[in-house]
N, C-alpha and C positions, 0 to 999 in steps of 0.2 A: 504493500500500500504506500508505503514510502515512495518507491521509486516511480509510483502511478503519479504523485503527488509530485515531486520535484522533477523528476527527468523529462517524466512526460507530461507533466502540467496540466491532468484531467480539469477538469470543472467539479466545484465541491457538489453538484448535483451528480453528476457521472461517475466521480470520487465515493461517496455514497451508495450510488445503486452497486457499483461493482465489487463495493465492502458487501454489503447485503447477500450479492449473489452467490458470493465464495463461501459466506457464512452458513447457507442454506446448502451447498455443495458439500459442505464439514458435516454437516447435522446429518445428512443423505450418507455419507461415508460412514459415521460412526452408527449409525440403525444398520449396517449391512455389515458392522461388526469389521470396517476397515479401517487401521489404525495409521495408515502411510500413503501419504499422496503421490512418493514413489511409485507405490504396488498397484497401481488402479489401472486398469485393463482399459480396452476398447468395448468391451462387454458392460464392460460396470458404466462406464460412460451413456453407452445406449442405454442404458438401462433407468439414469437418471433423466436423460431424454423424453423418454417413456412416461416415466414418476411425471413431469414438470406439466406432459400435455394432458396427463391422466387428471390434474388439477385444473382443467378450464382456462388454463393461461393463455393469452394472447400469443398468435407466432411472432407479433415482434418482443412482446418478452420475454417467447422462449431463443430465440434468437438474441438478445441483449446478453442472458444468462449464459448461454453457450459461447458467449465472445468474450466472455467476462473469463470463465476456465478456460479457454485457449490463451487468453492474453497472460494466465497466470502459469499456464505450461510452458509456453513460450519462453516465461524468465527463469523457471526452474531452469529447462535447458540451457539456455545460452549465460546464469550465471555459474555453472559445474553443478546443480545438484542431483539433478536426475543426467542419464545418458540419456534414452529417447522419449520423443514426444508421444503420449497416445492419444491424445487430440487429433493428428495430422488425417486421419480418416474420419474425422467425425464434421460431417455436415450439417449446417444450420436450413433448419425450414426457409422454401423459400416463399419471402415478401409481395403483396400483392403489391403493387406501386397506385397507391392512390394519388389520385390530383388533389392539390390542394386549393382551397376556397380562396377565391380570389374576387376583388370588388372591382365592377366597374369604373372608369374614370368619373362619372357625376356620380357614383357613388363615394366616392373616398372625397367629394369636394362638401357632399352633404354632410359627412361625418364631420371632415374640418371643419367646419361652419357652424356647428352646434358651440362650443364652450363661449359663455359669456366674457367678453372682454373688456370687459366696466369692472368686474373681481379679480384682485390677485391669483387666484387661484386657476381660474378661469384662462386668463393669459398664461400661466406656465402648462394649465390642458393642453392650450392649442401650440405651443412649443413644441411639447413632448411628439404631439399626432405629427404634426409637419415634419418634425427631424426621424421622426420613425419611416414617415414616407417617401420624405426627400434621397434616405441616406441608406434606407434598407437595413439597417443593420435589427440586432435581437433585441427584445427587452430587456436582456441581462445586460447587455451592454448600454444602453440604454441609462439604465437604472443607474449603473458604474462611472455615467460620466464624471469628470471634473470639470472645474473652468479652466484649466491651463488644458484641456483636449480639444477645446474648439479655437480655431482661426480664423472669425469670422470677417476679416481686413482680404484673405484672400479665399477663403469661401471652403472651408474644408474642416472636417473633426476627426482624431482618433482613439481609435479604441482599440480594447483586447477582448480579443474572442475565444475560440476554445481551442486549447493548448496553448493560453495564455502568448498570442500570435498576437502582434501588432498591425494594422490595418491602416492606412489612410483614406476616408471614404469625402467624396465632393459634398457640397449639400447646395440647394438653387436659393434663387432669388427667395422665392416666399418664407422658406424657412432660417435663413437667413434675418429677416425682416421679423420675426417671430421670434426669434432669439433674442434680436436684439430688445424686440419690447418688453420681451419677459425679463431680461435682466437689469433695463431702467428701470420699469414700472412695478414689476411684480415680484421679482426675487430678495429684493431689499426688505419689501415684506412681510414676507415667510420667516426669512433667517433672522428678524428681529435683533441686529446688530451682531448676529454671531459674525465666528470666523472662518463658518468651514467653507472648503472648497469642492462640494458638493455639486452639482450643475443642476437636479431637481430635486428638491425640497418638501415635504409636506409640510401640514398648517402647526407643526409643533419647532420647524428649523433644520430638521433630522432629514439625511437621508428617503428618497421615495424609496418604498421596496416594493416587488416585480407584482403582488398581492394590490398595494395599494392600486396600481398603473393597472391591473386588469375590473378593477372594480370600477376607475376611473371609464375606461373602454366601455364597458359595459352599460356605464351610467347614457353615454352616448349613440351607442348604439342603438339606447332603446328609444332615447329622445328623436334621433332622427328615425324612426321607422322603418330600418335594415331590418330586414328578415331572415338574412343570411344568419349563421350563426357564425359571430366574430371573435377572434382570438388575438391576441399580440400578434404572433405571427402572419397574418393575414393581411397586415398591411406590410410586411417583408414579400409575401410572396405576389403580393400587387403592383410592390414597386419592381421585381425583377419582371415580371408579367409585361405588363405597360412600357417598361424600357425595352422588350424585344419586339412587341411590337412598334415599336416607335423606329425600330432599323438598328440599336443596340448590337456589339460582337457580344456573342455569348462567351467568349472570355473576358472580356469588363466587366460582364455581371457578375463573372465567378469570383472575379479577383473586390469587385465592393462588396460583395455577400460576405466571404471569406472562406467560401469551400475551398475543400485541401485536394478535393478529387472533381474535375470539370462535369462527372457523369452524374455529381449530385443535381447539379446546377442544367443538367439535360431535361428534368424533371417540367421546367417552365416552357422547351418548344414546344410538348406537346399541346399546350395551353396557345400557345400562338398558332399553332396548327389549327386548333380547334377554331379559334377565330376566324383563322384565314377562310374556312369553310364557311362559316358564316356567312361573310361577306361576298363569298364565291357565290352561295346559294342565292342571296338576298337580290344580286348585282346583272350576275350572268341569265341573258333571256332563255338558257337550255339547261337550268340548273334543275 
């Protein structure tokens, strides 16, 4: 867990689920009266495989859990404890690749347009929604800003993402313009003469956490009348959405989002495809 934590710079959520998992793999080892993570077969492997879907679990949780004891096989081997891997045959279920919910362009303008900006408050909402949609980036990051991450003189913020990867992501005119109001008008506010370097605040000066910003979403959501069901994420995937259809390389998206693999970031043509169809049908008189 150490070395998940410093070498490879998990996420304390990831950090977490992957202590869990191994935990649960321990408890599964000693009911079968195995006392050495050396000694464990490809049999006994299948066999917790078995246990994990016999419990109703998701195949992407049993697939997390299974990525979680290869990654931990992996360091046994290559730091000398065990000689072989019995992971190297053991397959994860495979993922059904769902689309993700994605809002229309006068949808995302509707959402922006809800927070009052006559309330402190109000004005760092509509900060938050803009630079979430401007910049694509997560709620965790998000949440993580500081004011020395934003350079709004030349129009850009950074952040850390998962593997603790640093990123420089652009942000446009409106959100830009949103920033700046939140931090004349409204952040001086909140933080009631503290001194943190916090970038968004709740109403007590403290740090937002990821809870508050989805209650906040949510509050908005319902005000404007989306129907869709809306997550943090979904203004992530609206902003890669909307930049490929707008004629965006699908490697700039990869590289603002901050996938480490371009094949994550393939997820969003098919989303432009689907459009494209749209329009083809809508447009074309032999569609």
């Amino acid at each position: 867990m150490n070395f998940l934590n410093v070498e490879k710079g998990f996420s304390p959520n990831t950090y977490l689920a992957y202590s869990c998992d191994l935990r649960q793999f321990e408890d599964f080892l000693k009911k079968r009266g195995e006392s050495s993570f050396s000694l464990v077969t490809d049999n006994l492997l299948f066999s917790f495989q078995l246990h994990l879907k016999n419990k109703g679990l998701t195949t992407s949780s049993v697939s997390r859990k299974l990525a979680a004891i290869k990654s931990f096989y992996h360091f046994l081997t290559s730091e000398g404890h065990i000689t072989s891997d019995p992971t190297l045959g053991l397959e994860s279920p495979k993922l059904t690749q769902r689309l993700p919910n994605v809002l229309t362009v006068s949808e995302v303008e509707l959402l922006l347009s809800q927070p009052d900006l006559s309330k402190p408050a109000g004005v760092r909402d509509n900060a938050m929604l803009e630079v979430l949609y401007a910049s694509g980036i997560r709620v965790s990051e998000l949440v993580c800003l500081n004011l020395f991450d934003l350079n709004l003189n030349v129009g850009y913020l950074k952040c850390v993402g998962k593997g603790r990867k640093e990123r420089i992501v652009p942000l446009g005119k409106k959100a830009i313009e949103s920033l700046n109001r939140y931090l004349k008008m409204s952040r001086p506010n909140l933080v009631k003469g503290g001194g943190t370097e916090d970038l968004f605040v709740n109403q007590r000066g403290g740090r937002l956490s990821r809870v508050g910003f989805w209650k906040i979403l949510k509050k908005y959501t319902l005000k404007a009348g989306i129907a869709k069901t809306l997550t943090p994420h979904t203004l992530r995937h609206s902003f890669a959405t909307h930049l490929l259809e707008g004629g965006a390389d699908l490697r700039s998206v990869q590289e603002m989002l901050g996938h480490t693999n371009i094949s994550t970031t393939q997820i969003y043509t098919h989303l432009s495809r689907g459009r494209l169809k749209e329009v083809y049908k809508s447009a074309h008189p032999r569609a």
